[in-house]
DOKOL-998994 format. One record per residue (C-alpha): residue number from 1; residue in one letter; y, z, x. Coordinates in steps of 0.5 Angstrom, whole numbers. Layout:
<lonus>
(NUM; "A"; (Y; Z; X))
...
</lonus>
This chain:
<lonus>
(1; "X"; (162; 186; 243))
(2; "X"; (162; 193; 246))
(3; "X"; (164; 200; 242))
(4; "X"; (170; 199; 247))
(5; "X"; (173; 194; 244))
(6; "X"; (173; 196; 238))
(7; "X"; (176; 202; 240))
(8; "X"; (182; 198; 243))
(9; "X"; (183; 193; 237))
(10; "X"; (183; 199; 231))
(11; "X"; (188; 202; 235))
(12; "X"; (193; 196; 237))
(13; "X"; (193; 195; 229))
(14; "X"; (195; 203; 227))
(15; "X"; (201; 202; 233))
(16; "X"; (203; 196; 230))
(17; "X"; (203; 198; 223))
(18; "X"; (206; 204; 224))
(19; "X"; (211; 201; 228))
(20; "X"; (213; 196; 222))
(21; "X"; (212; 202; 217))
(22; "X"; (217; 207; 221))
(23; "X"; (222; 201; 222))
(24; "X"; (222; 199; 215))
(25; "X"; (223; 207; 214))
(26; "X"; (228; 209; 218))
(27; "X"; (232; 203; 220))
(28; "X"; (232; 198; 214))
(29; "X"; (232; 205; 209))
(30; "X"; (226; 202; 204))
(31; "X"; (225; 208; 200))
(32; "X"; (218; 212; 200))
(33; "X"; (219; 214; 193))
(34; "X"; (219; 210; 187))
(35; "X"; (224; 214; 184))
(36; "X"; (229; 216; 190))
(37; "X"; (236; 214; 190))
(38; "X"; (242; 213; 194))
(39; "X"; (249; 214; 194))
(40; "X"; (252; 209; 192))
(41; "X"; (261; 208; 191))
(42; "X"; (265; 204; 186))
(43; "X"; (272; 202; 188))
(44; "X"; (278; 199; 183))
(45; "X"; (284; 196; 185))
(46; "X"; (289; 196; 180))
(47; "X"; (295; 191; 180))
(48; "X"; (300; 192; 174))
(49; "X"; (306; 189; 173))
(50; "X"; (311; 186; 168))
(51; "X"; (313; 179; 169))
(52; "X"; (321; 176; 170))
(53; "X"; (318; 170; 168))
(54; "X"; (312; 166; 165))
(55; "X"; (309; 163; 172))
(56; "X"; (306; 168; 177))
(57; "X"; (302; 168; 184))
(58; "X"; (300; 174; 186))
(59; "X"; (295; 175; 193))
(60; "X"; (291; 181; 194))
(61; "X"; (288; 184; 200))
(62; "X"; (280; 184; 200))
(63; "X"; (276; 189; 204))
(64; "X"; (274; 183; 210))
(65; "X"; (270; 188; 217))
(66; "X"; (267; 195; 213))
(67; "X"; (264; 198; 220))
(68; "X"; (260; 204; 216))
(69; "X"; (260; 201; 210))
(70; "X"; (257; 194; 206))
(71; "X"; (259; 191; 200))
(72; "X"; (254; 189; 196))
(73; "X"; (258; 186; 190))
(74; "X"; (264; 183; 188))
(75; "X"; (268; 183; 181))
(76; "X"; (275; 180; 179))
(77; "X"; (278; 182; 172))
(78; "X"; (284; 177; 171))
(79; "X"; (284; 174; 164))
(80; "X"; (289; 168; 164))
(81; "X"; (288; 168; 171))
(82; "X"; (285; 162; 177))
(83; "X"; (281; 165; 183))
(84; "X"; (282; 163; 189))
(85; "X"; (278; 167; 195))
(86; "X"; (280; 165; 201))
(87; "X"; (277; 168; 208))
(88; "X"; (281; 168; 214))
(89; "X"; (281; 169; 221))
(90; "X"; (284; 176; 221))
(91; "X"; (282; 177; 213))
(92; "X"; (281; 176; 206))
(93; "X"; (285; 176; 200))
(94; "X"; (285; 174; 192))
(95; "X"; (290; 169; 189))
(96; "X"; (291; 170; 183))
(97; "X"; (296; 165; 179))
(98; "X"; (298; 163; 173))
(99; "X"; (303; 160; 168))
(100; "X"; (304; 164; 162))
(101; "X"; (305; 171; 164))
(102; "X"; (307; 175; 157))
(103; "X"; (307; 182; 156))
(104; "X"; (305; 187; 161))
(105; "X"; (299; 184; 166))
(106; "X"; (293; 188; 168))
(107; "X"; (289; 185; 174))
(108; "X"; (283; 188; 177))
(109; "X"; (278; 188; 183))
(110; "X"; (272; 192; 183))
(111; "X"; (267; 193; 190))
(112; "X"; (260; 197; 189))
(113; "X"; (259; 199; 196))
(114; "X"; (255; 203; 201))
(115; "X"; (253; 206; 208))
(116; "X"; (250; 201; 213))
(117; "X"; (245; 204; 216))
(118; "X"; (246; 201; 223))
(119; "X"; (247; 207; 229))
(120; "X"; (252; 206; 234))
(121; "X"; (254; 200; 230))
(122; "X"; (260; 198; 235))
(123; "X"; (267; 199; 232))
(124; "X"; (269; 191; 229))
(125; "X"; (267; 187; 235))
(126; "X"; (268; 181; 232))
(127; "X"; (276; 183; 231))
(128; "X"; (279; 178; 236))
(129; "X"; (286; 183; 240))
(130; "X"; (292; 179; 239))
(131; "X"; (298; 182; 243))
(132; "X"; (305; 181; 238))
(133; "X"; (311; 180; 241))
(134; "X"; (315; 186; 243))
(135; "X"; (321; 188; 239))
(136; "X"; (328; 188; 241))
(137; "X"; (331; 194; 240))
(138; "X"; (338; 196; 240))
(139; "X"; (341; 201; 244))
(140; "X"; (341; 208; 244))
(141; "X"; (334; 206; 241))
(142; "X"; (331; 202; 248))
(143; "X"; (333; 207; 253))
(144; "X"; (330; 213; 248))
(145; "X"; (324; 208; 248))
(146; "X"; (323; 207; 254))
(147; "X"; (324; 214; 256))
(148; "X"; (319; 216; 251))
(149; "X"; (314; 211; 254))
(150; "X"; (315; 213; 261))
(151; "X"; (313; 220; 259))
(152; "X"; (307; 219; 255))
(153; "X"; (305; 214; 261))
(154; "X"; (305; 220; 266))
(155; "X"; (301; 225; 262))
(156; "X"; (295; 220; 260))
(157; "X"; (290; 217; 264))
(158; "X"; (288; 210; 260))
(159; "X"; (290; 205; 253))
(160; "X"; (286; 211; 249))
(161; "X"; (290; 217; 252))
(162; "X"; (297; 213; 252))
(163; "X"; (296; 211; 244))
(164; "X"; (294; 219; 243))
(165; "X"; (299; 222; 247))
(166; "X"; (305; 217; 244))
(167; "X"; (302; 220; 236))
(168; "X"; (302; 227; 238))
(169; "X"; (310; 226; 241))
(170; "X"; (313; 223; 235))
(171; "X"; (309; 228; 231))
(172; "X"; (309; 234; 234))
(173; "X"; (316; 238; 234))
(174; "X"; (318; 231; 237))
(175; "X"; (325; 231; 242))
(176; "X"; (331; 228; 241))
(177; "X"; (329; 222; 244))
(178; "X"; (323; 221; 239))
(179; "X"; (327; 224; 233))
(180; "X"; (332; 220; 233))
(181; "X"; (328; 213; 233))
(182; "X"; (324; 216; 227))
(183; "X"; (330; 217; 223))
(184; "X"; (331; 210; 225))
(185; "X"; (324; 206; 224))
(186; "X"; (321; 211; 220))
(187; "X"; (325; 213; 215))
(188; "X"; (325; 208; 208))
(189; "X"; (332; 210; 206))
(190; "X"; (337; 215; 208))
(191; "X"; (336; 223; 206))
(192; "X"; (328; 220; 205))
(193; "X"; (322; 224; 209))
(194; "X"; (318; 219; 215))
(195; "X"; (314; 214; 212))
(196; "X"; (308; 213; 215))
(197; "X"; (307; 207; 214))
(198; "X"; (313; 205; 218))
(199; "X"; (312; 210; 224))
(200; "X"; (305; 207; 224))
(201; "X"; (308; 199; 225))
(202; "X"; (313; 203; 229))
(203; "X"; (308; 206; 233))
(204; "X"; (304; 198; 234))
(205; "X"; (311; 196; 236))
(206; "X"; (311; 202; 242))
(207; "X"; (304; 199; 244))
(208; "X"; (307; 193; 244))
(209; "X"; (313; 195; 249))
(210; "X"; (307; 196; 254))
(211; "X"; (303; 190; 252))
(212; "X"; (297; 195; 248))
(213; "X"; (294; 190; 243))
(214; "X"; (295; 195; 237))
(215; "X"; (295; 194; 230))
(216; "X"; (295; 197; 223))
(217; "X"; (290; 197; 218))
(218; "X"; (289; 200; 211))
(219; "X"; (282; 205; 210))
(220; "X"; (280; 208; 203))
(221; "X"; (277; 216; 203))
(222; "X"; (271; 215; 199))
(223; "X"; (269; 223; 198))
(224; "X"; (262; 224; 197))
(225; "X"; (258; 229; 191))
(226; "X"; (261; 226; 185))
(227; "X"; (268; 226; 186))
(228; "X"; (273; 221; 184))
(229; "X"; (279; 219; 180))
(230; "X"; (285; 216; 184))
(231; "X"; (284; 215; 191))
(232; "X"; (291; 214; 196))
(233; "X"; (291; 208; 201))
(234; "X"; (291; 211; 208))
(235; "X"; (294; 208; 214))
(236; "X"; (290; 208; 220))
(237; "X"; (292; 205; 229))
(238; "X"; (287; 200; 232))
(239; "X"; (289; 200; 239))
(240; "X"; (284; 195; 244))
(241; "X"; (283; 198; 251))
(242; "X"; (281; 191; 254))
(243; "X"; (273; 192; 252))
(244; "X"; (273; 194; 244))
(245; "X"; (277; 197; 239))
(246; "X"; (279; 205; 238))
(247; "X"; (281; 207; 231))
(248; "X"; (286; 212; 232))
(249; "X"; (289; 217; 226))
(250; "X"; (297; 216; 226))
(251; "X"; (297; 224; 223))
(252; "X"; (293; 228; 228))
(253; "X"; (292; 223; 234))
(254; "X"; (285; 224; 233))
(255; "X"; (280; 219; 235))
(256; "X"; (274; 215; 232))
(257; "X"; (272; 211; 224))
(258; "X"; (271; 218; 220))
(259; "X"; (264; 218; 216))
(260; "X"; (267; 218; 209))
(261; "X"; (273; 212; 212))
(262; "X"; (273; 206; 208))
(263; "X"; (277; 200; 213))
(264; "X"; (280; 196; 207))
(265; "X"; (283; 190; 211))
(266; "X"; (285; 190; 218))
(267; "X"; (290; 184; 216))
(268; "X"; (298; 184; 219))
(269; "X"; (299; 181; 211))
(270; "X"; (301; 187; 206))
(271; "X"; (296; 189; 202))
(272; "X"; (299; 186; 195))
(273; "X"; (305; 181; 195))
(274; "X"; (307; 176; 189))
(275; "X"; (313; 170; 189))
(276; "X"; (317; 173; 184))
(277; "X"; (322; 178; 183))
(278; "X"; (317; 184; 179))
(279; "X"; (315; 189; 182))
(280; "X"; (308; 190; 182))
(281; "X"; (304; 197; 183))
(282; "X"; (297; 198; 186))
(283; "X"; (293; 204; 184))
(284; "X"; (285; 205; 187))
(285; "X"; (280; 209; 184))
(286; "X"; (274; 211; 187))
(287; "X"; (268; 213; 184))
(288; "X"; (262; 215; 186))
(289; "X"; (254; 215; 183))
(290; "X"; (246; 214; 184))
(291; "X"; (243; 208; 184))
(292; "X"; (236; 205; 186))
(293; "X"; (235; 206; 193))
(294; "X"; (229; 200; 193))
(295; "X"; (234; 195; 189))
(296; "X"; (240; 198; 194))
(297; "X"; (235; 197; 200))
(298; "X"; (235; 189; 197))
(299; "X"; (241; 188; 196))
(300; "X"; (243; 191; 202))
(301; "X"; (239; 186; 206))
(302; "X"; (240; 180; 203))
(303; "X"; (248; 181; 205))
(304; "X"; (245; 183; 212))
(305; "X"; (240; 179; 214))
(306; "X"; (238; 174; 209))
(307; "X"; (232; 171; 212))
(308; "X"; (228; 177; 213))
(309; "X"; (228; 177; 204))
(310; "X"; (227; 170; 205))
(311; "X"; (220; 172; 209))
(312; "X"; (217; 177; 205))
(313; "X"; (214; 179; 197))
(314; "X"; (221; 181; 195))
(315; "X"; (223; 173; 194))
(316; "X"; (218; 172; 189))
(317; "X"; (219; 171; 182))
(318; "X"; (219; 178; 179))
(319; "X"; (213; 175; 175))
(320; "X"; (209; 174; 181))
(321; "X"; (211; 180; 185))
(322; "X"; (209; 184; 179))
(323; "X"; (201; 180; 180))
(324; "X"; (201; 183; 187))
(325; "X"; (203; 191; 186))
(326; "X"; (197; 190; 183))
(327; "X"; (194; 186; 188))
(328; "X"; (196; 190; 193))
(329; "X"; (191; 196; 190))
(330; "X"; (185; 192; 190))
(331; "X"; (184; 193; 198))
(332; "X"; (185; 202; 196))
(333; "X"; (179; 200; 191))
(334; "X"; (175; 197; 196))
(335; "X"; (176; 202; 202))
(336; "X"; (175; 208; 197))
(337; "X"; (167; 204; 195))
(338; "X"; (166; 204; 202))
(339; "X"; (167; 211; 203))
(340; "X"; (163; 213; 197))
(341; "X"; (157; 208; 199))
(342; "X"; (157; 208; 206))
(343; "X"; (158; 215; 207))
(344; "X"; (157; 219; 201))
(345; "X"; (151; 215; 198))
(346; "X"; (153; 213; 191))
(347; "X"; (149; 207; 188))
(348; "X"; (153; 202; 184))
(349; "X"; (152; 195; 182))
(350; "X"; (155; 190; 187))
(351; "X"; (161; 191; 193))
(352; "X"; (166; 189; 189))
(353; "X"; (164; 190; 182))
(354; "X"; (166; 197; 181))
(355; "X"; (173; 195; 183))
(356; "X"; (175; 190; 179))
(357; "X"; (172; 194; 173))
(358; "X"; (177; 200; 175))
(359; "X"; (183; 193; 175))
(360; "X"; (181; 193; 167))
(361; "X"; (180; 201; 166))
(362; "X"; (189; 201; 169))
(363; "X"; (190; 197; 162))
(364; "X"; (185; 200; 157))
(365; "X"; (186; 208; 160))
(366; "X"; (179; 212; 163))
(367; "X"; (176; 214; 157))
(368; "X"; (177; 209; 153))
(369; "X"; (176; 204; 158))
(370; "X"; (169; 208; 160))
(371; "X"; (168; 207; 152))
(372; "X"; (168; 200; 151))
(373; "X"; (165; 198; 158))
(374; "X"; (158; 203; 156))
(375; "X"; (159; 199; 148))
(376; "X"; (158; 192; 151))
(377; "X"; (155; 193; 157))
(378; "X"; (150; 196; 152))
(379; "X"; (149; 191; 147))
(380; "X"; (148; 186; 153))
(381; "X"; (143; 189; 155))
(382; "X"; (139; 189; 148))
(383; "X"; (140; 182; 147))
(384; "X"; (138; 180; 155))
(385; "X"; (132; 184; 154))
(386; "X"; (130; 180; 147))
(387; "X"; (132; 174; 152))
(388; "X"; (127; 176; 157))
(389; "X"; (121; 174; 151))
(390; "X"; (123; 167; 152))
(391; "X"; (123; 166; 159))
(392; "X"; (128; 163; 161))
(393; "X"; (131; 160; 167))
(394; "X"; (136; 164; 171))
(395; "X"; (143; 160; 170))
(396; "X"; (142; 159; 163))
(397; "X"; (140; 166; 161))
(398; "X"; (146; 168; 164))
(399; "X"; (151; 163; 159))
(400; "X"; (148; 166; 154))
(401; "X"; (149; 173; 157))
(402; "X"; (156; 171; 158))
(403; "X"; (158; 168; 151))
(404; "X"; (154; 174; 148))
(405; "X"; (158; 178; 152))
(406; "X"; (165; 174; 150))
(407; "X"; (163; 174; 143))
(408; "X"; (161; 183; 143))
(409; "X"; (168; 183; 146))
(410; "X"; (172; 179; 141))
(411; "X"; (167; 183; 134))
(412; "X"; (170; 190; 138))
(413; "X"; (177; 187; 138))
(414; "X"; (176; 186; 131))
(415; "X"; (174; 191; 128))
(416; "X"; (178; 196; 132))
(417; "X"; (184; 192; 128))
(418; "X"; (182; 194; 122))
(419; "X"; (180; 202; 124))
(420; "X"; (188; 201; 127))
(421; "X"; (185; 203; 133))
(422; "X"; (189; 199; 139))
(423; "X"; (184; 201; 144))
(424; "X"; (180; 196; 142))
(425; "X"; (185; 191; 143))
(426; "X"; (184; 192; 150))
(427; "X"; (177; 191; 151))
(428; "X"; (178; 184; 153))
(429; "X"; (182; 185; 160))
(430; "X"; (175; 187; 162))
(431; "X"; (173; 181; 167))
(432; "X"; (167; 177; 163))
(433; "X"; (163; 175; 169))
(434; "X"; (163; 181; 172))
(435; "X"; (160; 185; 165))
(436; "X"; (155; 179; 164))
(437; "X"; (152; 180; 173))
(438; "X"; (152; 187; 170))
(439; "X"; (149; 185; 164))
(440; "X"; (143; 181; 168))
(441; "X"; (143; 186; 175))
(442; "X"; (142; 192; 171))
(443; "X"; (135; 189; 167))
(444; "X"; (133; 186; 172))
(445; "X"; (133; 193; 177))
(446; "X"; (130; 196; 169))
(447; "X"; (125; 192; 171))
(448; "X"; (123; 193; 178))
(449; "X"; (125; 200; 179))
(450; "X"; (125; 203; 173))
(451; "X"; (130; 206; 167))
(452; "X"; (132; 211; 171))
(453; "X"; (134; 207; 178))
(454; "X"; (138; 203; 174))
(455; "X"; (141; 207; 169))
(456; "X"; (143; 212; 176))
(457; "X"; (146; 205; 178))
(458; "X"; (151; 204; 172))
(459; "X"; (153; 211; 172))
(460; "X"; (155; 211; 180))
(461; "X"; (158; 204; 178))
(462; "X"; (162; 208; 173))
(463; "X"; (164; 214; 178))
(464; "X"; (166; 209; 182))
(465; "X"; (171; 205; 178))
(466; "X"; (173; 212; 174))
(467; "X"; (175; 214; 182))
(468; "X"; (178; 208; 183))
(469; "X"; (182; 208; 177))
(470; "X"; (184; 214; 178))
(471; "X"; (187; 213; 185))
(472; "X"; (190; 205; 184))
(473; "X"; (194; 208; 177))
(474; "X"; (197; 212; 182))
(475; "X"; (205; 211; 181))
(476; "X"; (207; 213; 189))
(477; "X"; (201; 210; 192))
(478; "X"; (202; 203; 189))
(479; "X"; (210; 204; 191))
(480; "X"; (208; 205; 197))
(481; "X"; (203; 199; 198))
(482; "X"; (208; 195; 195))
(483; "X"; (214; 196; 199))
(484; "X"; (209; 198; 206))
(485; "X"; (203; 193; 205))
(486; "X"; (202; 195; 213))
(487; "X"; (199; 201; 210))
(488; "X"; (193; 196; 209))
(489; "X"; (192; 195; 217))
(490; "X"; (190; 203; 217))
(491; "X"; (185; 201; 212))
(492; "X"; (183; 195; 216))
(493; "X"; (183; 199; 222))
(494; "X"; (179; 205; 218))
(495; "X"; (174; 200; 217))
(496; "X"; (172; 196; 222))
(497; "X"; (171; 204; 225))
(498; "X"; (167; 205; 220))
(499; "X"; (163; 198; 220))
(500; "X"; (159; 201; 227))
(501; "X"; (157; 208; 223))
(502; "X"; (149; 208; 221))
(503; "X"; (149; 215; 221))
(504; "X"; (146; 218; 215))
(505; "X"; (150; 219; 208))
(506; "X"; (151; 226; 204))
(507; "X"; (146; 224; 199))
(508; "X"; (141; 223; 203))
(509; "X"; (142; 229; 208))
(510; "X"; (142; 232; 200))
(511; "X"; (136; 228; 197))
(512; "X"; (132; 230; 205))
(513; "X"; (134; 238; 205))
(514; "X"; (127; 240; 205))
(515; "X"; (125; 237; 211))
(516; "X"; (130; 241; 215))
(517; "X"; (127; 248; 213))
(518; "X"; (120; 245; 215))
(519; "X"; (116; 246; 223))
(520; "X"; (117; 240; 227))
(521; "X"; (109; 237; 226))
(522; "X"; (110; 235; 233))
(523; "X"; (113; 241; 237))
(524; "X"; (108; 244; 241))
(525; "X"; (105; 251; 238))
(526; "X"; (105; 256; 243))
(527; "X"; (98; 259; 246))
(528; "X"; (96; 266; 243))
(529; "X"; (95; 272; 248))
(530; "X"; (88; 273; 250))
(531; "X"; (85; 280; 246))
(532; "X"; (85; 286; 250))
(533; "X"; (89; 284; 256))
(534; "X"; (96; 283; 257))
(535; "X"; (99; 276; 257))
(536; "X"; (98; 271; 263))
(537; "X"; (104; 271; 267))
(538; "X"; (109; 266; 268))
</lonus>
């Protein structure tokens, strides 16, 4: 296979990783830090009443199409209430019923919400328009109307500057035409100032009148930097142009969905209604603070797209995703043995050993870790060594270096309980096999090459896994492995760059320094020049 190819390949991985990566980071919003955190908002509704009589309905608007926001939970506070959501074409509401209403009654709803972190994300696309019938309104009331329509129609251009022009009309030093009108729809008593909620519903009859889909909606500021306290229900204008929806502000006329504007429902039913003669109230409160952007990021996806949670490591049971946070490390352990072997040159006892040996130094700390591996590594090798005196074969030498080795573990374990010395305890996360092929290895190098080679090799061993150790324990790095495992694919790619290199390693360059600083014995030397005489021209 050419060079090329290989080329090709790593790359296409590293595109594919960092594209997964980015739209994770961007798009999804997993956080890159174990402990970042997002703004997170909390909004109450509060009903209270005092009951003419014992049985009670009552029915709550609930927050149906957020664009902006998602809610990610839902709580009903209701004691000696029934339930009963139910969702409908235009919105959803609670029932809350009872038959034994005694006393003052306090009824709570309570939503955890947050941004969607979708772009351009169209305004209620899936909010059907649905023109109502155009009221009949009685004289002088129809012909200021229709002059006042008349008017706004000829300064606009199209259904969003119409809607517009009509607000800034009747809320802008407004004519005789338009006060009078007001004073008539949007006024709740005599002597009281404009209500906005009537000239809002009187603002959709207008449209009406011109056969303009509009509606009113209620929305909730949610204010950002800590705020909260009680927060005041506003009402807002959608207005359809025959393509989408334009949310419009009653107040200023402007257009578009505010940042901090939480749509609470988009339902022509009020916002709370009951079946007796009480007078309820409604209270909301906002509060605001930080919560875990991992945990946030789930559960915003679980409300979002189920599926993707359903295919990935976050739909395993807690116990199994916390064996693969560790995993997960195991590939960082096996890159960074690559490089130290194959580039630097250090000289360990098996491929994989040295990291598997760092897995146990995350559970029993370095130093220690590094204590108890000499400890029992070193009483194996006395006994493997008494063992060689019996010639035995390999398999069965290598039980008894095993049951040796469990049997060293257990005796340190014991005798660290009865020193208090909890370390000791750990020793018996070290994988048996592993030490017991170290146990043999190590002898078996002792014997062919010398004490120093293998007692070279068990320190490099060590380095390694210490190294290993330092990087895998590493907080952020196993968060981020965790959540990105397509950083794996750098390293893959790295590799399979690497597996083609058989250049010389650091270590050698160093062990090989001397030859440098000597005359190439094969370089030709020049002729020496002839005695008394000038030397011989080119």
């Amino acid at each position: 296979m050419s060079k090329r190819h290989l080329y090709l390949l790593a790359f296409a991985i590293i595109a594919l990783a960092t594209s997964a990566i980015v739209y994770k980071w961007q798009v999804l919003k997993f956080p890159l830090q174990p402990d970042e955190s997002v703004q997170v908002w909390s909004v109450q509704a509060h009903v209270e009443y005092q009951p003419q009589r014992r049985a009670n309905a009552l029915t709550l608007q609930l927050p149906f199409l957020t664009p902006g926001w998602i809610v990610l939970d839902e709580r009903y506070v209701a004691r000696g209430y029934s339930k009963i959501p139910e969702r409908e074409p235009q919105g959803r509401e609670v029932q809350w019923a009872t038959r034994n209403a005694v006393g003052e009654q306090d009824l709570y709803y309570r939503a955890t919400v947050v941004r969607s972190q979708l772009k351009n994300e169209t305004l209620l696309p899936d909010l059907q328009p649905e023109l109502l019938t155009p009221p009949e309104l009685e004289e002088p009331y129809a012909a200021a109307a229709q002059e006042l329509l008349d008017e706004v129609r000829e300064r606009s251009a199209d259904v969003t500057t119409f809607s517009r022009e009509l607000i800034r009309r009747l809320n802008e030093s407004p004519d005789e035409g338009a006060q009078l009108l007001l004073d008539r729809y949007a006024r709740a008593d005599a002597g009281a100032g404009i209500d906005e909620e009537l000239r809002t519903r009187f603002l959709v009859d207008l449209l009406a009148i011109r056969t303009i889909p509009a509606r009113l909606v209620h929305a909730l500021r949610l204010p950002e930097g800590g705020v909260e306290g009680t927060a005041r229900i506003e009402t807002w204008l959608l207005v359809h142009t025959g393509t989408e929806w334009r949310l419009l502000d009653p107040r200023t006329a402007a257009e578009g969905l505010p940042k901090d504007l939480l749509l609470w429902n988009v339902s022509p039913e009020p916002l709370l209604a009951m079946d007796s003669d009480a007078t309820p109230s409604l209270m909301y409160t906002v509060s605001y603070n930080l919560a875990d952007a991992m945990a946030m990021a789930q559960r915003r996806l679980e409300v979002q797209d189920a599926n993707y949670i359903r295919w990935s490591l976050l739909s395993l049971p807690l116990q199994a995703q916390e064996v693969y946070k560790v995993l997960l490390l195991v590939p960082i352990g096996a890159f960074m043995m690559l490089i130290l072997r194959n580039i630097i040159g250090i000289k360990t006892y098996g491929t994989f050993m040295p990291v598997l040996v760092a897995l146990a130094f995350r559970e029993t700390a370095l130093v220690a870790g590094i204590t108890l591996f000499v400890l029992v590594v070193g009483a194996g090798l006395l006994v493997r060594f008494y063992l060689e005196r019996l010639r035995l074969l390999l398999v069965p030498r290598l039980t008894a270096i095993l049951i040796l080795v469990v049997l060293l573990m257990a005796l340190i374990s014991v005798i660290a309980n009865r020193l208090d010395l909890e370390v000791g305890l750990s020793v018996a996360l070290f994988p048996m096999v592993i030490m017991a092929m170290t146990i043999e290895r190590m002898s078996v190098a002792w014997d062919e090459r010398g004490a120093g080679t293998a007692i070279k090799e068990g320190v490099g061993t060590i380095i390694v896994a210490a190294l290993a150790y330092l990087v895998m324990s590493w907080d952020r790095l196993e968060h981020l492995i965790y959540v990105y495992p397509e950083f794996l694919l750098y390293l893959f790619a790295a590799a399979l760059l690497l597996g083609r290199y058989s250049g010389y390693r650091l270590m050698e360059l160093f062990r090989f320094r001397a030859l440098a600083r000597e005359a190439d014995p094969i370089a030709p030397t020049p002729a020496p020049a002839p005695a008394g005489g000038d030397a011989p021209k080119a």
